[in-house]
N, C-alpha and C positions, 0 to 999 in steps of 0.2 A: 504494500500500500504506500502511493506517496505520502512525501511528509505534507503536502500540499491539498489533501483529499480532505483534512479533517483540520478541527481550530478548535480550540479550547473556547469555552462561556466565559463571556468577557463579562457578562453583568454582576458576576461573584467576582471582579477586582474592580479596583480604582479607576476605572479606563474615561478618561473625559467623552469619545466616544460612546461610551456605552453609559453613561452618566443619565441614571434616569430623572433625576431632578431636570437636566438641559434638556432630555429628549422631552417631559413633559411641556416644557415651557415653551421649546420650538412648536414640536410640532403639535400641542395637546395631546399626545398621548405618549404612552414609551413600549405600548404592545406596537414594536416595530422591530424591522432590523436595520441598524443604523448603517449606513454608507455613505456618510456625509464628511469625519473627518479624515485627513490625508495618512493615514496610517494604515497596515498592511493587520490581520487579523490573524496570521500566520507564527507558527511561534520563532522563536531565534535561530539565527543556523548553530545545529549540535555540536560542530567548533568549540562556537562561544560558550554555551549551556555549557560545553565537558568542564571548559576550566575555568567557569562559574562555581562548577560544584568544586572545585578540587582548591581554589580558592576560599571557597566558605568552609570547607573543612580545613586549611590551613588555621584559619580565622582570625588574625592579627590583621587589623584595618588601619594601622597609623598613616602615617604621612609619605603621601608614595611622591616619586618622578618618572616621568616617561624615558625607560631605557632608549640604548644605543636599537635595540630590537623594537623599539616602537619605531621610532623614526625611519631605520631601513624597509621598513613594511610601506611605512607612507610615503618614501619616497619611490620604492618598485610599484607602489600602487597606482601612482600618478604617470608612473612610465609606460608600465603595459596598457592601462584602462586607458590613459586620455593622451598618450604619445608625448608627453610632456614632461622636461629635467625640471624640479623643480630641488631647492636647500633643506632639507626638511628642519635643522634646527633655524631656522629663516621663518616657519608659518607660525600666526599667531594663533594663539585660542582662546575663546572665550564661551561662554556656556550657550548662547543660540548666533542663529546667521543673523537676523537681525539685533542683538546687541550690538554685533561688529557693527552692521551697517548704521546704525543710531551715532555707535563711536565715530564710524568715518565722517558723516556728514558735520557732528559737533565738531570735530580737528579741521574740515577741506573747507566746508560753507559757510556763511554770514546766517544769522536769523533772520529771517524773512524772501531770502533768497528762494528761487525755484528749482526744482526737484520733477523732472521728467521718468515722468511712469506710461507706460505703454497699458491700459484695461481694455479690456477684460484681464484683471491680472490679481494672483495674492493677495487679500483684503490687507494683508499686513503692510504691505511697501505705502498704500494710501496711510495707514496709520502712524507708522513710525516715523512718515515727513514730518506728519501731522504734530507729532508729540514731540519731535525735535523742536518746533517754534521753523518747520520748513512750511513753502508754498507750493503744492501741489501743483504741475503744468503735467498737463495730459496731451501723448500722443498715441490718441485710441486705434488700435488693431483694427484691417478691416479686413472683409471678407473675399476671396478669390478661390475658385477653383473648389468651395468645401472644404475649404482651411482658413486660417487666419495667416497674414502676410504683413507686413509691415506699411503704414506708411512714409517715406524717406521724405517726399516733401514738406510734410507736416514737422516730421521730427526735425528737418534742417531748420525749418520755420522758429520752431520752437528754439534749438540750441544757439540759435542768432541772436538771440534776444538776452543784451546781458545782464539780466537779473536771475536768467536759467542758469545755472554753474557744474548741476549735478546729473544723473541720469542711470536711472536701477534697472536694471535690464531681469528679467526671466529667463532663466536657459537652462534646460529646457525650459517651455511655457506653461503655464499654471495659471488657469482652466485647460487650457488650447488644447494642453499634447505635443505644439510644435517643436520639431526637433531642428534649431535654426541652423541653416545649412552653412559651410563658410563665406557661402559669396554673401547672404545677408548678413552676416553679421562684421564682411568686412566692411559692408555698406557705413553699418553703424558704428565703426571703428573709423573713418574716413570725417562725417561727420564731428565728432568724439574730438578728434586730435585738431582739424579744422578750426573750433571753438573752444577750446580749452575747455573740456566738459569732464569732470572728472567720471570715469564708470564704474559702477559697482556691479559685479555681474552675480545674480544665485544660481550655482547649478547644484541646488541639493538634488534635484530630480537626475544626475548626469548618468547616473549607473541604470537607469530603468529607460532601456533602448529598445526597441523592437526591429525585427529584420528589415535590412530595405534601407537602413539610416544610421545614423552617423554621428556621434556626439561632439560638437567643435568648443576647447573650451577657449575663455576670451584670453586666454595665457598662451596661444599660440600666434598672437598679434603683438609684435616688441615692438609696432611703433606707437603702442597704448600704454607701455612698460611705466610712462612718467607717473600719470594719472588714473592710475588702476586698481581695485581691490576686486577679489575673487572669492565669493564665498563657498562654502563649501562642508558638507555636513553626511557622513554615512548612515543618520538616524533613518531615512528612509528606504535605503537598501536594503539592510540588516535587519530592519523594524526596532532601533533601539531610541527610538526619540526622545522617549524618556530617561535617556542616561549618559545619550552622545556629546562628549564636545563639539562645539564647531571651528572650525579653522579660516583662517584669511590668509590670503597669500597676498602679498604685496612686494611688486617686484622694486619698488622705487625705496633708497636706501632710507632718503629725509622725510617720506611718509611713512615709512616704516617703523623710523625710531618717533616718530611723531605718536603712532598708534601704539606703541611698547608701552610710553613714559604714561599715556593714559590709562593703559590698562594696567602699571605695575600701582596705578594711584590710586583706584578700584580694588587692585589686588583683585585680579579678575584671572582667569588663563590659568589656573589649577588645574588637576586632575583629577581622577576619582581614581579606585580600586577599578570599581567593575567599567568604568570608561573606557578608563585604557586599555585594560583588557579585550575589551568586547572591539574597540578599534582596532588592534593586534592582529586580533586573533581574525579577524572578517575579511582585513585586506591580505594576510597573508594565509588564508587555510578555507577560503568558502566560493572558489570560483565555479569548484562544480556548481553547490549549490544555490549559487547566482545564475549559474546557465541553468540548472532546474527550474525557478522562478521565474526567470523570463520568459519560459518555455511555458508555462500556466498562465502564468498575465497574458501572452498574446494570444492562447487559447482563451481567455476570458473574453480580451477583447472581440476576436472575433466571433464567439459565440452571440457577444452581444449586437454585433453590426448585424449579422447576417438575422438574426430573431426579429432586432426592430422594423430592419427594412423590409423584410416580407411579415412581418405579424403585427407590423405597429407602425404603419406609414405616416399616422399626423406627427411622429417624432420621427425628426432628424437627427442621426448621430454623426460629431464632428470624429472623425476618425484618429485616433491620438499616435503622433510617429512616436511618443513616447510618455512616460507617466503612468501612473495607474490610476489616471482620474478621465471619465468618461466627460464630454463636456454636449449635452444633450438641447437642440430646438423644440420646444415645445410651446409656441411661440401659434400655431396653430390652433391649440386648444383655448385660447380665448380668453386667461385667467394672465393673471400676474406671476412672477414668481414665487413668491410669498402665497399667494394663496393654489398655486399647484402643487408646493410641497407640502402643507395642509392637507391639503386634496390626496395626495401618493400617500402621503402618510395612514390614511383610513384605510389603505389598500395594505400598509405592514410592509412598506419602505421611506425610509428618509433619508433625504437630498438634500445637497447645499440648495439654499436660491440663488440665480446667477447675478439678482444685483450686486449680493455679496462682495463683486467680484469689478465691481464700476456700474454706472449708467446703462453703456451697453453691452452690459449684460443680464438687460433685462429681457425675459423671454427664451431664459436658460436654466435648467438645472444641472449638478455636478453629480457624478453619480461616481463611487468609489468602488472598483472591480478589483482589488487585493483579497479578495477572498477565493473559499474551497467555489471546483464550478457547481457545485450542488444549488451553493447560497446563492449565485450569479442567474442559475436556471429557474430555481424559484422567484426569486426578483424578478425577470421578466415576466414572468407569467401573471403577478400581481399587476405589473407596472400597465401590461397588454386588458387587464381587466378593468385598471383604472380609468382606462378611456373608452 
């Protein structure tokens, strides 16, 4: 039996996902099955678990550092996955991607300065401008071909304008799926350097690829190298979200130590016991069972295309070259998004709403496919009843 068939009852732990206080509150009820947050339902790769357990039977938790054998892990990680040298005693950490991104913008921007975000995109990049004392400038995604694509004349529009300084990129993209190819994103590196734009790019989605595509990170553009931060995060591979450090790579020496002296003034960029470990042990001992997962996620996904498009035609499904997050039009049925995942909810499924996600994304819902295909086949069949 795959490890991938079955998933442990998330409602007997702490799972914010499965959190039945949130689910009543979203959706008025919690007799659902949540597929709303971006976490995988899957248990750890048995790597990690082994020497989890052998760790808690040591049981001495004091004050650890990341050996010589963490850092060679991340730096062969970065070499075989994404074709890229990178320093590994060079990347900073800190406890999520958006802390980093918080920290960069307080060190590189003015308050009240503008902060280009591309939505339908991460509720949290709109936030974190937001909570920095940044101003939000939107250059929103538009649609071609059954995918989202970039607008470049918009974005140039926008990064001309010198009260914009900054520019958070998705990479992959989150709702979308877009797995941005390199000619776009040398688009946006052209742009980028053109205007002194500093870029912060998230590729926590970078390891969830499907066939056909290509993961490009923005660290393989050195003429971005001045103005750069890369964030970067294995909580969603491994499903350790709950425990993972995140890391920034920063190729520029003076932003570099700019973001250290911040974060040693925090006292930020610890480790844990089971972090590191679980970091360790995932880049260096779970590619099979990364090529397993991928192997069930694109089985998922395509279970789910080929069901909606013959058995549920008022929904469109935006096809994901990557992510585990399905990015669903239902834009057809007539309701808002807010009140269709109400509505899927009585049927015993729950979706993000796609304004979540910006304005236009309104007349979307997000539908989370990291699960056994049992949970994915029942879900449609609700989803096919709901309308």
């Amino acid at each position: 039996m795959s490890v991938f068939s079955t998933c442990p009852d998330r409602f007997h732990s702490p799972s914010s996902k499965y959190n039945r206080e949130f689910l009543k509150d979203i959706y008025g009820t919690d007799d659902l099955r949540p597929l709303w947050v971006a976490d995988q339902d899957f248990v750890c790769p048995p790597p990690i678990l082994e020497h989890f357990k052998e760790k808690t039977e040591f049981g001495v938790f004091g004050y650890e550092y990341r050996p010589n054998s963490f850092h060679a892990a991340v730096e062969k990680w970065f070499e075989r996955k994404y074709n890229v040298a990178i320093d590994p005693l060079k990347v900073q950490y800190s406890p999520t991607i958006m802390t980093s991104m918080a920290m960069a913008l307080e060190l590189f921007t003015n308050p009240g300065e503008g902060v280009i975000i591309q939505p339908p995109v991460y509720m949290e990049f709109k936030n974190t401008v937001e909570k920095s004392g940044r101003t939000v400038a939107t250059n929103p995604l538009v649609i071609e071909n059954e995918r989202y694509v970039m607008d470049y004349l918009d974005l140039e529009q926008k990064a001309s304008l010198p009260y914009n300084t900054a520019m958070l990129l998705c990479n992959p993209h989150n709702p979308g799926g877009r797995v941005w190819s390199k000619e776009e994103l040398k688009k946006v590196v052209e742009i980028c350097v053109k205007y002194d734009i500093l870029l912060i790019s998230d590729e926590i989605h970078a390891d969830i690829i499907y066939s056909g595509h290509a993961f490009n990170s923005m660290l393989h553009f050195e003429e971005m190298y001045d103005n750069l931060m890369v964030c970067y995060s294995p909580g969603k591979v491994f499903n350790i979200a709950s425990l993972s450090d995140s890391m920034a790579i920063i190729p520029s020496d003076e932003m570099r130590d700019a973001f250290n002296a911040l974060r040693l003034k925090y006292n930020l960029g610890r480790t844990n016991a089971f972090a590191r470990l679980a970091m360790e042990m995932g880049f260096s001992q779970c590619d099979q069972w990364l090529s397993d997962l991928l192997s069930t996620l694109e089985q998922n996904r395509d279970t789910m295309n080929h069901f909606i498009s013959f058995e549920i035609p008022q929904i469109k499904m935006m096809i994901p070259e990557g992510t585990y997050l399905a990015w669903l039009d239902i834009s057809s049925l007539k309701m808002s998004s807010k009140e269709a995942i109400r509505h899927f909810a009585k049927y015993g499924i729950g979706l993000n709403p796609g304004n979540d996600f910006g304005e236009n994304g309104e007349g979307y819902v997000r539908m989370n496919f990291a699960c056994t295909p049992d949970t994915i086949n029942a879900a449609l069949v609700r989803l096919q009843q709901s309308v």
